[in-house]
N, CA, C and O atoms as CSV, one atom per row, in Angstrom:
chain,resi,resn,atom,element,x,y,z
A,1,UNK,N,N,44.496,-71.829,39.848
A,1,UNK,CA,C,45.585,-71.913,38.895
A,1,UNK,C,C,45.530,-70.679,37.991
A,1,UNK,O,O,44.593,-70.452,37.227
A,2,UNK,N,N,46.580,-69.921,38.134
A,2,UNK,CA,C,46.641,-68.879,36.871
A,2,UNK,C,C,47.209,-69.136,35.126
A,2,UNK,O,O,48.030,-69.911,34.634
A,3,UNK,N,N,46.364,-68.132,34.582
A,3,UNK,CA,C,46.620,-68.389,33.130
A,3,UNK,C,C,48.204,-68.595,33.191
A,3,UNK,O,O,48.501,-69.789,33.162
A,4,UNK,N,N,48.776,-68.138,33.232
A,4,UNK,CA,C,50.570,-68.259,33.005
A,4,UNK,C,C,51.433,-69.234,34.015
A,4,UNK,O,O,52.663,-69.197,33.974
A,5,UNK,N,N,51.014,-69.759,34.561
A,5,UNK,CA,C,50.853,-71.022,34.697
A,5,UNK,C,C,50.443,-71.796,33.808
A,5,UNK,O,O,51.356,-72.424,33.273
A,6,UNK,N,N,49.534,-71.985,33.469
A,6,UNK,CA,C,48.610,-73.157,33.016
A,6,UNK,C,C,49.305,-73.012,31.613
A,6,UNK,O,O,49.748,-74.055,31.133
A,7,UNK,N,N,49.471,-71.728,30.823
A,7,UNK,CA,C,50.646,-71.772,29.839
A,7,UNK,C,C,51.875,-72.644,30.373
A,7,UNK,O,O,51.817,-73.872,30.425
A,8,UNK,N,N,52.710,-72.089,30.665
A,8,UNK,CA,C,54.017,-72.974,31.060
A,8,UNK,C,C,53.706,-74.354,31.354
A,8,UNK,O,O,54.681,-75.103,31.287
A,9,UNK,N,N,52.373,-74.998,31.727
A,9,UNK,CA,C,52.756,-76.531,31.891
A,9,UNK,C,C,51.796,-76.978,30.612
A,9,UNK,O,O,51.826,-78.185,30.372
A,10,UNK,N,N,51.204,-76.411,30.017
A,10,UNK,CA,C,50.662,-76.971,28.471
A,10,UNK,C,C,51.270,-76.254,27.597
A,10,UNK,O,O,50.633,-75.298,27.155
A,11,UNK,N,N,52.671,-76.487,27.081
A,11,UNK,CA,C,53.281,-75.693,26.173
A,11,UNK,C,C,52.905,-75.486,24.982
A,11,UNK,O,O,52.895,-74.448,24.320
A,12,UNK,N,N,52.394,-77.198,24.579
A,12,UNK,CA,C,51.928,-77.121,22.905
A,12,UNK,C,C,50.477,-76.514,23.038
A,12,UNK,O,O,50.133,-75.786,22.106
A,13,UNK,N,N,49.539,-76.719,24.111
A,13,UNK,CA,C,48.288,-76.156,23.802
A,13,UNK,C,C,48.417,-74.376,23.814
A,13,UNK,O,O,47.604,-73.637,23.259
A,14,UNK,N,N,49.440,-73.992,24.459
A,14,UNK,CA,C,49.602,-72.547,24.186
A,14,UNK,C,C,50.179,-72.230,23.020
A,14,UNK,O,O,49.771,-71.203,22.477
A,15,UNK,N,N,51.002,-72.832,22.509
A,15,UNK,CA,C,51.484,-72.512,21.105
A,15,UNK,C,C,51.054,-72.785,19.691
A,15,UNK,O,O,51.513,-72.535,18.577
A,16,UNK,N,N,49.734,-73.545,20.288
A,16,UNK,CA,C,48.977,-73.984,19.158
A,16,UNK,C,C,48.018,-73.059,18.824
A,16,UNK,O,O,47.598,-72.840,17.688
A,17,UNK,N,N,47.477,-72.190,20.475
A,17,UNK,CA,C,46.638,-71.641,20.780
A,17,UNK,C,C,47.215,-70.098,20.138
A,17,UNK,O,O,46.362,-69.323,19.705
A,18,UNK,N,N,48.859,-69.646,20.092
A,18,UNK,CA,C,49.029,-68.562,19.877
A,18,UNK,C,C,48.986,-68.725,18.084
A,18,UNK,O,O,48.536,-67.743,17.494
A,19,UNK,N,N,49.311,-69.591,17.466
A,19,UNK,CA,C,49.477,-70.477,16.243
A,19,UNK,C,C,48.192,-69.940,15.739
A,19,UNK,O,O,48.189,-69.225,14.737
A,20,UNK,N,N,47.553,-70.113,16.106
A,20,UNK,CA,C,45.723,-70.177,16.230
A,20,UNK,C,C,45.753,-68.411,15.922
A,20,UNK,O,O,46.079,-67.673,14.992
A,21,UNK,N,N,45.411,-68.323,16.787
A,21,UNK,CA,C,45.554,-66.900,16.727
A,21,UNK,C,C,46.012,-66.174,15.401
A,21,UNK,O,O,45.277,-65.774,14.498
A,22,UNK,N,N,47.935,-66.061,15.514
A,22,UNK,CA,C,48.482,-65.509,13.982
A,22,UNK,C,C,47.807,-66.161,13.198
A,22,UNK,O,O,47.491,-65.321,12.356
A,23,UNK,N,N,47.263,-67.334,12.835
A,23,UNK,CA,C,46.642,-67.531,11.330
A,23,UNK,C,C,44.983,-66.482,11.139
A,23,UNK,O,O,44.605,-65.914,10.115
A,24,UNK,N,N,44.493,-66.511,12.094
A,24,UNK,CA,C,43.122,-65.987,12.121
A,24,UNK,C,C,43.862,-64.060,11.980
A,24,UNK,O,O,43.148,-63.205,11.456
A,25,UNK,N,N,44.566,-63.875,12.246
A,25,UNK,CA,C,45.056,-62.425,12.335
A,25,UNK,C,C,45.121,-62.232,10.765
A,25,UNK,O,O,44.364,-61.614,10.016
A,26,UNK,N,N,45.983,-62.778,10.572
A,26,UNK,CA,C,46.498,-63.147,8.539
A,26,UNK,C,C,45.293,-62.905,7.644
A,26,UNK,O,O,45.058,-62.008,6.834
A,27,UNK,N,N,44.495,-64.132,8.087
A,27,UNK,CA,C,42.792,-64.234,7.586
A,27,UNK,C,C,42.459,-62.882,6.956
A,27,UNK,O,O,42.531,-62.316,5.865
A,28,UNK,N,N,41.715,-62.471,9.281
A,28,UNK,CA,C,41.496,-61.351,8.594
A,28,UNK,C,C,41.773,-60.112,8.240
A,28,UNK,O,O,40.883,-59.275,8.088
A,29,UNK,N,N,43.203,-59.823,8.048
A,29,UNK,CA,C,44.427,-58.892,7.172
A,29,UNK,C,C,43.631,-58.658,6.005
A,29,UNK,O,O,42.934,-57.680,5.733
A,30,UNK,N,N,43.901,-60.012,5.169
A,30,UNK,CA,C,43.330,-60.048,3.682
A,30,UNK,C,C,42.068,-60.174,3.525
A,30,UNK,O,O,41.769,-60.031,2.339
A,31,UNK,N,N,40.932,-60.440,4.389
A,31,UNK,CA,C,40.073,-59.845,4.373
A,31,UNK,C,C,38.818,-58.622,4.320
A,31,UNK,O,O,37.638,-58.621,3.970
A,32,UNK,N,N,39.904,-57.463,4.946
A,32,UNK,CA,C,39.589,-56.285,5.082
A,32,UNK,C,C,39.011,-55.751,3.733
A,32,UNK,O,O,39.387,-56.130,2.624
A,33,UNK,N,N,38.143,-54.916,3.953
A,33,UNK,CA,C,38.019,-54.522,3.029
A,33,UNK,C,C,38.659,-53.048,2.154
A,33,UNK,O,O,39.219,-52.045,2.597
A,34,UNK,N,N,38.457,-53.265,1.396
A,34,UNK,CA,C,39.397,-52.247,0.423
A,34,UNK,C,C,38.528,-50.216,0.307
A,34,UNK,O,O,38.521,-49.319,-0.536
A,35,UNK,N,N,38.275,-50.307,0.928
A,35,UNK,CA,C,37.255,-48.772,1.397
A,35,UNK,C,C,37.658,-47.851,1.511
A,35,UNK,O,O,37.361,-46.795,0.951
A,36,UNK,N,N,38.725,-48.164,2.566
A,36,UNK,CA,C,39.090,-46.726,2.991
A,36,UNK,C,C,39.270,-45.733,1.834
A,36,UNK,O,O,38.350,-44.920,1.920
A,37,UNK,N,N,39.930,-45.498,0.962
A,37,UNK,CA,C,40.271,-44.711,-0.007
A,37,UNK,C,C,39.339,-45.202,-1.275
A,37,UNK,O,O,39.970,-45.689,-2.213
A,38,UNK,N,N,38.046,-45.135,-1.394
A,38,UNK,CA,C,37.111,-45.474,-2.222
A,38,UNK,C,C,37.102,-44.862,-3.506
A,38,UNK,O,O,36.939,-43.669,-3.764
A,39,UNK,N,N,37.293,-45.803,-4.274
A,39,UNK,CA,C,36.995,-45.357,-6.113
A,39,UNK,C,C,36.269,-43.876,-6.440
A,39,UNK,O,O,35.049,-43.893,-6.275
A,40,UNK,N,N,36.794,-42.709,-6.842
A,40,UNK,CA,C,35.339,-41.853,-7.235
A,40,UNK,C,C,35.873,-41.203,-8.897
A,40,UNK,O,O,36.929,-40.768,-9.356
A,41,UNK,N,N,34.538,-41.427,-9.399
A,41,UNK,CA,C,35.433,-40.590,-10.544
A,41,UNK,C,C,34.471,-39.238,-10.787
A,41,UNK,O,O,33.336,-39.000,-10.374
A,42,UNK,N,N,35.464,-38.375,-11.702
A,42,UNK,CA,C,34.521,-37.106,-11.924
A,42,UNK,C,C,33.940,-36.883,-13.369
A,42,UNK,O,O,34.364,-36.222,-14.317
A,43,UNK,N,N,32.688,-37.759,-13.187
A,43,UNK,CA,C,32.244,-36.778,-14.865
A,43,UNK,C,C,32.044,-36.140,-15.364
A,43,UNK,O,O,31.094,-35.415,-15.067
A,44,UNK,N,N,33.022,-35.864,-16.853
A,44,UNK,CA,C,32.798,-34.910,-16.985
A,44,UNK,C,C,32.647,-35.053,-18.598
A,44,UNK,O,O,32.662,-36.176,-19.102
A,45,UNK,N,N,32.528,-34.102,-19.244
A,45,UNK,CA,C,32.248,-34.547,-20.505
A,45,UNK,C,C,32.645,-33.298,-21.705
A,45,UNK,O,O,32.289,-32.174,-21.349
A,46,UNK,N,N,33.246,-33.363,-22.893
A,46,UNK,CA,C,33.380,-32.119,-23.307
A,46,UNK,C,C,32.935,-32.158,-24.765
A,46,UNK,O,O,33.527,-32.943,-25.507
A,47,UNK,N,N,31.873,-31.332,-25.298
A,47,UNK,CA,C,31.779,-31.624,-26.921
A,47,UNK,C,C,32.146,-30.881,-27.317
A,47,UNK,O,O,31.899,-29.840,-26.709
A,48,UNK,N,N,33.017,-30.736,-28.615
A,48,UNK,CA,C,33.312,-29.701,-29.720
A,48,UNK,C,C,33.048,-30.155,-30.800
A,48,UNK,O,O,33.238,-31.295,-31.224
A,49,UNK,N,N,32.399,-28.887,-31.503
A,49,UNK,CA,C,31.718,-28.655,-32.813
A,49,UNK,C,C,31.982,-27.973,-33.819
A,49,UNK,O,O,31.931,-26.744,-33.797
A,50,UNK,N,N,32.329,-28.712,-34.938
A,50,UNK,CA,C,33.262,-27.549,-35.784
A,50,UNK,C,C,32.084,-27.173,-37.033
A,50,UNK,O,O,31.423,-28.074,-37.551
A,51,UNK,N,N,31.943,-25.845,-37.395
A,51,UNK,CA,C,30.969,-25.309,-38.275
A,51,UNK,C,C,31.920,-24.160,-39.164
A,51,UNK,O,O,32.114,-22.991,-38.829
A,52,UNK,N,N,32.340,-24.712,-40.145
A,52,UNK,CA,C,33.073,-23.583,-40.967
A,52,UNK,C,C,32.367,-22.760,-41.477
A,52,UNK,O,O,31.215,-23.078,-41.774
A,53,UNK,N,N,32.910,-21.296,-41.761
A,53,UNK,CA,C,32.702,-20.591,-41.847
A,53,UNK,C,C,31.320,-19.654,-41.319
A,53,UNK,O,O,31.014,-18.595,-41.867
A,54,UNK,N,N,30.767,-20.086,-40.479
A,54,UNK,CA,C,29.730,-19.454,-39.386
A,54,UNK,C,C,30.578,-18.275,-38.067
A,54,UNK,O,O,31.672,-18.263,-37.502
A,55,UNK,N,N,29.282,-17.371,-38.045
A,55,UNK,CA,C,29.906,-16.081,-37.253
A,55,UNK,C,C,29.244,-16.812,-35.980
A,55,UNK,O,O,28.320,-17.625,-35.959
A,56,UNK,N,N,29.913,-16.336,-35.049
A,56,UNK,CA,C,29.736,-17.153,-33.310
A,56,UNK,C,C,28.275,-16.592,-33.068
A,56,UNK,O,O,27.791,-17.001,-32.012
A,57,UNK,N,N,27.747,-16.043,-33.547
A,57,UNK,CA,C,26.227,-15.679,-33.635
A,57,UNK,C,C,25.246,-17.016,-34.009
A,57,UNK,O,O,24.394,-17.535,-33.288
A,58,UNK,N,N,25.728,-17.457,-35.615
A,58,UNK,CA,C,24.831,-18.380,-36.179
A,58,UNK,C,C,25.696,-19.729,-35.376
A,58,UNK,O,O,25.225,-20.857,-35.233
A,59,UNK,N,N,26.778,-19.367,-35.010
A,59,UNK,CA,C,27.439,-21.116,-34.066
A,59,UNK,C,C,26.582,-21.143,-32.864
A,59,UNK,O,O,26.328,-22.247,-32.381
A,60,UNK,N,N,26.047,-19.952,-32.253
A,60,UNK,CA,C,25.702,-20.118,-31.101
A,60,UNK,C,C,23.990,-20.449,-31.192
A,60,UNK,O,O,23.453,-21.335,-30.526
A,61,UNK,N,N,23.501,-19.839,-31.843
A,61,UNK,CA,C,21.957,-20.098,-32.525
A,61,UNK,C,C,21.959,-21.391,-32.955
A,61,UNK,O,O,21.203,-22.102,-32.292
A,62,UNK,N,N,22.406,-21.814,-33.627
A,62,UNK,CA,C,22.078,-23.371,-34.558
A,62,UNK,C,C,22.643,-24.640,-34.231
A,62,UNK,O,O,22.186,-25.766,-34.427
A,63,UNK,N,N,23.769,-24.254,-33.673
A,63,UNK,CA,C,24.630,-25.477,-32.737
A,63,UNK,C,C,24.436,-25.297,-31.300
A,63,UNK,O,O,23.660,-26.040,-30.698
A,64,UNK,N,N,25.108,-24.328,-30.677
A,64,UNK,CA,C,25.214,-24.553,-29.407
A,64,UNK,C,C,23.925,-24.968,-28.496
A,64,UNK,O,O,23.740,-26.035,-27.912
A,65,UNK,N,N,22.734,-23.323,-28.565
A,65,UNK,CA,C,21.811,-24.178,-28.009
A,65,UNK,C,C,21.033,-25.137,-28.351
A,65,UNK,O,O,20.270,-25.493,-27.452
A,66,UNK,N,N,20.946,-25.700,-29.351
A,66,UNK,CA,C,20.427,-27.289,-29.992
A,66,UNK,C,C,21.233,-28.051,-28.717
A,66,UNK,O,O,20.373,-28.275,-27.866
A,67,UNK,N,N,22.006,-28.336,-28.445
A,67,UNK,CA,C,23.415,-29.302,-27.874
A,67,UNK,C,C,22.986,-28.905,-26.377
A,67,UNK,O,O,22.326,-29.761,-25.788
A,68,UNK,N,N,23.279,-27.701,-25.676
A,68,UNK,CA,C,23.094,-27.187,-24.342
A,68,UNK,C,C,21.445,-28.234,-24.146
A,68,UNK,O,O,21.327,-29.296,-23.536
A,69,UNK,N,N,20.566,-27.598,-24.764
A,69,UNK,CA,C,18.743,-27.796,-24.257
A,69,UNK,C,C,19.000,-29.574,-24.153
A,69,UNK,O,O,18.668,-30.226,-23.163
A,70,UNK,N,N,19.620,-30.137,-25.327
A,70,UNK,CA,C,19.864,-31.834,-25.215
A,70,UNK,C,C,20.425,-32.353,-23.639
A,70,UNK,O,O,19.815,-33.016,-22.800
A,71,UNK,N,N,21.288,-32.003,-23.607
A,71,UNK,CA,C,22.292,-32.150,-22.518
A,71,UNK,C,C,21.643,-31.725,-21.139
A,71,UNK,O,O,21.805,-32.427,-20.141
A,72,UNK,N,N,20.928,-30.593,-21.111
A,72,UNK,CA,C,20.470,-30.055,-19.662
A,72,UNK,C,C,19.642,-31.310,-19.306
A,72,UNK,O,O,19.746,-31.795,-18.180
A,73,UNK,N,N,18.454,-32.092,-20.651
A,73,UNK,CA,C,17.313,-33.031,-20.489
A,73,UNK,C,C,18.012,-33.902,-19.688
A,73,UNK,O,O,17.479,-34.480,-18.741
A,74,UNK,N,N,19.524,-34.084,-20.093
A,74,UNK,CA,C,20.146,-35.913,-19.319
A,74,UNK,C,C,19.967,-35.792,-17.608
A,74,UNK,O,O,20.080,-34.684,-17.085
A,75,UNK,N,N,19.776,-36.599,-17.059
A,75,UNK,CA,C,19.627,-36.990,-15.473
A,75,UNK,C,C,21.073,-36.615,-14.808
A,75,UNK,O,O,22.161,-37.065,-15.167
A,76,UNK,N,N,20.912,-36.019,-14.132
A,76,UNK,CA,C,22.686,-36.066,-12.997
A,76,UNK,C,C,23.249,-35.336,-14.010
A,76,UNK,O,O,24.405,-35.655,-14.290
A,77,UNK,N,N,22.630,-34.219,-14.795
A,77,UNK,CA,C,23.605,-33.066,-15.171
A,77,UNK,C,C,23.560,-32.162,-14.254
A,77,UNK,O,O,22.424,-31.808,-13.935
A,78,UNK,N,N,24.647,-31.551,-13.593
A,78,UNK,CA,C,24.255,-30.282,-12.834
A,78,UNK,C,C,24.259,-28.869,-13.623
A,78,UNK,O,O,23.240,-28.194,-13.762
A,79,UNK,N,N,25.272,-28.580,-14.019
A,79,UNK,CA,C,25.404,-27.424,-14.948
A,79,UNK,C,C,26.097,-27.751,-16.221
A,79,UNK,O,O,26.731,-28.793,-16.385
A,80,UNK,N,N,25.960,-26.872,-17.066
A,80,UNK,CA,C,26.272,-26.695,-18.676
A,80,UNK,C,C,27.029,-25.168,-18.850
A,80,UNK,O,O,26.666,-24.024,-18.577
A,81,UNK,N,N,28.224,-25.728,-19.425
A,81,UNK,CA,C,28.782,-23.978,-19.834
A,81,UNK,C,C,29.180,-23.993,-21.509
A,81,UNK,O,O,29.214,-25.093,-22.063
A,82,UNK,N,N,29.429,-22.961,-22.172
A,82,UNK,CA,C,29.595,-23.388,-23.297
A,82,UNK,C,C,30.256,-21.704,-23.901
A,82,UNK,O,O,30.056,-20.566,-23.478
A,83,UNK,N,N,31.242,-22.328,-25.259
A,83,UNK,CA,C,31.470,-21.059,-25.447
A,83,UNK,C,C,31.541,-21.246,-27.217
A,83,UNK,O,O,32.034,-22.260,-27.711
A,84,UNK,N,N,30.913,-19.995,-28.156
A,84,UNK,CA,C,30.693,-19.967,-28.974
A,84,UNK,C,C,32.062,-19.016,-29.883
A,84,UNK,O,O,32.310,-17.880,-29.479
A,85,UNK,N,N,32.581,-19.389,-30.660
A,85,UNK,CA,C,33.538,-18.846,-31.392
A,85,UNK,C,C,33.206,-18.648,-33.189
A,85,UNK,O,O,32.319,-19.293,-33.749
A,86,UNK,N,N,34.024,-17.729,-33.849
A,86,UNK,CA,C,33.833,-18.154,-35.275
A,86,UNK,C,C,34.417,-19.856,-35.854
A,86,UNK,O,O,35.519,-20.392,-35.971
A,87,UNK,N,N,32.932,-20.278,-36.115
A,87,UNK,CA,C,33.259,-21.882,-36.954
A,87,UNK,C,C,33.495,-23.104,-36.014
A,87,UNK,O,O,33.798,-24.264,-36.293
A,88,UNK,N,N,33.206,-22.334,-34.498
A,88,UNK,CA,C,33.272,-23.659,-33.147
A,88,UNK,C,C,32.901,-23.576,-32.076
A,88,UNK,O,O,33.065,-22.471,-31.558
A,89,UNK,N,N,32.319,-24.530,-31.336
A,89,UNK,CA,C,31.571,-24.332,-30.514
A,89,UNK,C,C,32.262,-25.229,-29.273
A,89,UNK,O,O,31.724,-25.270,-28.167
C-alpha cells in the first residue's frame, strides 16, 4: 500500500496529521531564537574638565594626566586619547 493511498482512504488521520504538523511549525517559528542580529554596544566614554583660567600646559600636567593614568588602570580599556586646551581638558 502506498503513502498516497493510505492518505486518500484515512482522510481525517491525514489532516490531523498535516494539522499536526502546521501547529508544531508555528511552535517552533516563535521559538527561534532571536541571534541572528545580536545586541552589541560600543563603549565608549568621554570626560570633560573644566579648569579656568589654566594654560593647556598646567591643564595637561594637573588634570589630564591624573585622569589618563586612572582610566588606563580600568580592565577592557584599550586606548586613551586626550586633548588639552586653555581652561579644558
Amino acid at each position: 500500500m502506498s503513502l498516497a493511498k493510505w492518505s486518500i482512504e484515512n482522510k481525517v488521520i491525514s489532516w490531523m496529521f498535516a494539522l499536526l504538523l502546521l501547529l508544531a511549525g508555528i511552535v517552533s517559528y516563535f521559538g527561534l531564537g532571536q541571534l541572528e542580529d545580536p545586541e552589541f554596544t560600543l563603549k565608549k566614554a568621554m570626560v570633560v574638565t573644566v579648569y579656568p583660567g589654566a594654560s593647556p600646559q598646567q591643564v595637561e600636567e594637573e588634570v589630564t594626566f591624573v585622569i589618563e593614568n586612572a582610566i588606563q588602570q580600568l580592565p577592557y580599556v584599550d586606548y586613551v586619547t586626550s586633548i588639552s586646551s586653555a581652561g579644558k581638558s
